[in-house]
N, C-alpha and C positions, 0 to 999 in steps of 0.2 A: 655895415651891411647895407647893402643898395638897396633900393625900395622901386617897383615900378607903380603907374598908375594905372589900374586897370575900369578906370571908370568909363572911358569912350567905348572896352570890348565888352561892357556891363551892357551898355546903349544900346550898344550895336546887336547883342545877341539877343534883350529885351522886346527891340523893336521886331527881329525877327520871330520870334516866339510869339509876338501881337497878331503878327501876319498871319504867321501861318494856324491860329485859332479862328483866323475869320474865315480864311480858306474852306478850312474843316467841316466849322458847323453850317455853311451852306448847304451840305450833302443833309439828305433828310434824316437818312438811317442807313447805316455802313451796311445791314443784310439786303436791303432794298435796293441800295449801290453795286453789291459783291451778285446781286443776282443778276439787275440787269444788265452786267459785264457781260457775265457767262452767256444769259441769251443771245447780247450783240454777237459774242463770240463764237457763238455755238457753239460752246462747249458744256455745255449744260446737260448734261448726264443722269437720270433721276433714279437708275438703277447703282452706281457712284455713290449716291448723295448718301442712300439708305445703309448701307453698308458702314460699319462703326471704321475710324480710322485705325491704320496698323498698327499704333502703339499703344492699343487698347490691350493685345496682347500681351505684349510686355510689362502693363501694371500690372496683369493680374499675376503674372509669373516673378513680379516683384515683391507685390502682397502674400506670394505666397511663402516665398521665402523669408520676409520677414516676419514671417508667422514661426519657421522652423526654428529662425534666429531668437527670437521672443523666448521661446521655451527652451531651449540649450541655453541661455543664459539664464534660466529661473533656475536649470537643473544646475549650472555651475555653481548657484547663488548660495544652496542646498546643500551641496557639498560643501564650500568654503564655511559656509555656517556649521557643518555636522564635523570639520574638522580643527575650527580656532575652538567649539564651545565642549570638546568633549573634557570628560572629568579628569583623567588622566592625561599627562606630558609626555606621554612615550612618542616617540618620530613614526607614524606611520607611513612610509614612502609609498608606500602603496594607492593610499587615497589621493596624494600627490602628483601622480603619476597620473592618474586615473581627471584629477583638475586641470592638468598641463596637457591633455589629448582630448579633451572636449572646448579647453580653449582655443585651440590651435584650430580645430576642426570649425567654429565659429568664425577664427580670421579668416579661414578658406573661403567660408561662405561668404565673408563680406567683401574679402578684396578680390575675388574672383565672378 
């Protein structure tokens, strides 16, 4: 098995990571940097600013979903309990049926 030495690209990426931390912290404060961009730029917009980003949307239409998914899995959970613990063995395909179209419906939710 060949063996390389990677100590010179150890140095070499070392040294660079040194550098560019000193670059960095020259800057006071990345918001006080990111603002007076925008002013140079004038693109500094304060009706913009207020406004929540667009994928504020989307968590909440996430959370809510894994809210729906939360409880379709407690009701599956529910089922599968009221179907291994009953006293009799008789095969009820029915409750079966009924565990295999709430799961199904749960993968929709998740992979869709």
């Amino acid at each position: 098995m060949a063996a390389r030495s990677l100590t010179e690209v150890f140095i070499l990426m070392r040294n660079n990571a040194v550098q560019s931390r000193h670059i960095f912290s020259e800057q006071a404060d990345d918001r006080v940097a990111l603002v007076n961009k925008d002013i140079e730029l004038g693109t500094a917009n304060s009706a913009v600013n207020k406004l929540p980003p667009e994928w504020v949307d989307g968590v909440e239409e996430i959370q809510y979903e894994i809210s729906r998914v939360t409880q379709k899995i407690k009701e599956v959970a529910a089922l599968h309990d009221k179907h291994l613990n009953r006293p009799t063995m008789d095969d009820s395909l029915d409750e079966e049926k009924v565990i295999e179209i709430m799961t199904q419906d749960i993968t929709q939710v998740i992979c869709f």
